[in-house]
N, C-alpha and C positions, 0 to 999 in steps of 0.2 A: 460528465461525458455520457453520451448515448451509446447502448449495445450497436443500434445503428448503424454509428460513425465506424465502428471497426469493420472492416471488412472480412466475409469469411466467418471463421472460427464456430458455425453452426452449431457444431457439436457441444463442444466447449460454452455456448450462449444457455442451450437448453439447458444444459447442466444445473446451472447460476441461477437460471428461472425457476427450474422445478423447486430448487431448494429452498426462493423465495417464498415461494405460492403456497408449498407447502408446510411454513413454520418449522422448516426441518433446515434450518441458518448453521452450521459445523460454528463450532464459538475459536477455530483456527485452521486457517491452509493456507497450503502452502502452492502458488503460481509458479510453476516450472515450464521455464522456455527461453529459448535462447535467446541472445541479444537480438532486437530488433523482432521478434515473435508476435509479440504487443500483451503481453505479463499484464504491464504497469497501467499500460489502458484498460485491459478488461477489472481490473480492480478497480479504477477509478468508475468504471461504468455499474460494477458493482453497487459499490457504495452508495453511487446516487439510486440505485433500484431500491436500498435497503431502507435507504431513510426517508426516501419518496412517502409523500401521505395518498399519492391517489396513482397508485401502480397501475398500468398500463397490461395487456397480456405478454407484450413482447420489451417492454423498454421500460423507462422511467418517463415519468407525465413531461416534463420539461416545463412546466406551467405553476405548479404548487412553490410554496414560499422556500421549501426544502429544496428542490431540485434548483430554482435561481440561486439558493448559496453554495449547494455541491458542486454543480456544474461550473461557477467558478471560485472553485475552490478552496469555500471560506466558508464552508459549514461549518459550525462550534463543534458537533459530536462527528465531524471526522477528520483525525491527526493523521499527521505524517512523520515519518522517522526515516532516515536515507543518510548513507555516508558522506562524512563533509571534511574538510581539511582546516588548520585555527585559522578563527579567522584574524583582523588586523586589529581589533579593539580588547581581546578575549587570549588568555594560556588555553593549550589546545584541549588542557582538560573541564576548562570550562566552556568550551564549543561545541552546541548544540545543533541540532537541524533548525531549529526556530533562530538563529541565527542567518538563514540562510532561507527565509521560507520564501519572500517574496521574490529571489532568483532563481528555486525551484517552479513555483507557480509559472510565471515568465516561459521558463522553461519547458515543461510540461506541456503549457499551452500552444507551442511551437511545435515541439514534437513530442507526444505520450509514449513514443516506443524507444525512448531514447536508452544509449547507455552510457558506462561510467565514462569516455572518452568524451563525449560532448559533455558531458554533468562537469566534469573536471576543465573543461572549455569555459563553462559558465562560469566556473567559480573563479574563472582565471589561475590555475590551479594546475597547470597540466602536469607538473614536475613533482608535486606532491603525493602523496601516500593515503588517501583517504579511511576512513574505520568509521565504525559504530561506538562511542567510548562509553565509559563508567556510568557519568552523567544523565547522557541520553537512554543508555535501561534505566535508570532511576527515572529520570522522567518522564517516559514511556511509561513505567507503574502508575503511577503518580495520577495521571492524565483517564486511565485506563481505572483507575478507585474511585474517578469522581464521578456523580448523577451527572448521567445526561444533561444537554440544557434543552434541547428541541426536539430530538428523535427519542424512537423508544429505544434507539439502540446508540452505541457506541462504537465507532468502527476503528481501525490502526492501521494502516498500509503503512508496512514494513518494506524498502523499498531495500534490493539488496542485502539479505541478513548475510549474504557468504561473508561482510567485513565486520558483524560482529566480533569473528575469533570469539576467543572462551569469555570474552563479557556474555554472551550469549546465556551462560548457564547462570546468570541474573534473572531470566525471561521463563524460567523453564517452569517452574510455579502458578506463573500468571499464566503461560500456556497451555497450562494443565486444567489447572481451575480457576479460570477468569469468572469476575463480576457477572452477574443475570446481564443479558440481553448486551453483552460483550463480542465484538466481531475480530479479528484479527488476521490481517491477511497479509501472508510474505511471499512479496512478486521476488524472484528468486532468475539467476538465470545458470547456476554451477553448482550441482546437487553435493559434487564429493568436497565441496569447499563450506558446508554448514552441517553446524554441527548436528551428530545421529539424534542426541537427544530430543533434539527441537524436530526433525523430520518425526520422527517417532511419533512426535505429540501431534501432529498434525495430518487433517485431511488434502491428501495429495491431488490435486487436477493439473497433468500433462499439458502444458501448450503448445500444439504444434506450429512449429515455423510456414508462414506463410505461401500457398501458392506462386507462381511467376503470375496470375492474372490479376492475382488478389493483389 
């Protein structure tokens, strides 16, 4: 996704930029803003800025072989983690977001400022209970120890940590001292619903909710 595409959020863009530009990347923050704010978009426009090989002053190239696979979605060195419900093949403890990525993707691509009502739409799911389980922090580590394959970085859009609950203090380690060239970002939209420790670890950027023009 392109800075672009989002409308607005100037403040909040430059922010993103300078941090690029200047090798000064935080190794975890945390996107705070309400539902529909566009959180989840500005991370995903992130990400494409970070792994971009031929950075633009205000955006991501859209042209390099990195921007064709972030922009949809299928870059190797950037994961996704987002609360999911079991699915029909899988006990809920082995139900992952990779279980569910290319309904996410779908998704996303529809609308990036989505929240857990539509998500839970998607999944066909609306009556269910969604989380962050055991599992998925394990494989979020996991994903997060391994060498890059294309970027010099690694990136995690943590989509929703408020449904970690206390598996969250799984994460607190890696969010402390992550891997060299480690990116971690939690689009977040209910600060008093995740946990202190994880906010603590983390650099804070405010989202604000959208203009009526914007």
């Amino acid at each position: 996704m392109f800075f672009k595409e989002i409308p607005g959020k100037e403040e909040e863009k430059k922010h993103l930029l300078n941090q690029a530009q200047s090798g000064r990347i935080p190794h975890a923050q945390l996107f705070l803003g309400r539902e529909g704010s566009g959180a989840p978009a500005l991370a995903l426009a992130y990400a494409s800025y970070v792994v971009c090989t031929q950075r633009q002053e205000s955006d991501s190239c859209g042209m390099c072989a990195a921007c064709i696979k972030s922009h949809k979605l299928v870059h190797p060195d950037i994961h996704f983690a987002f609360p999911v419900v079991k699915s029909d093949s899988k006990k809920r403890e082995d139900t992952t977001s990779a279980d569910f990525l290319d309904i996410w993707r779908e998704t996303l691509f529809k609308n990036p400022y989505l929240g857990i009502t539509q998500w839970l739409t998607a999944m066909k799911a609306e009556k269910s209970q969604p989380n962050i389980n055991v599992k998925e922090c394990n494989e979020i580590i996991h994903k997060l120890n391994l060498m890059p394959y294309e970027s010099e970085y690694k990136v995690m859009i943590l989509w929703l940590p408020e449904y970690l609950g206390k598996e969250g203090n799984r994460l607190l380690k890696l969010i402390e001292e992550p891997p060299d060239n480690t990116v971690i970002i939690l689009a977040a939209q209910q600060q008093d619903m995740i946990l202190s420790t994880i906010i603590s670890r983390c650099q804070l950027l405010k989202v604000k909710s959208f203009e009526d023009d914007e």
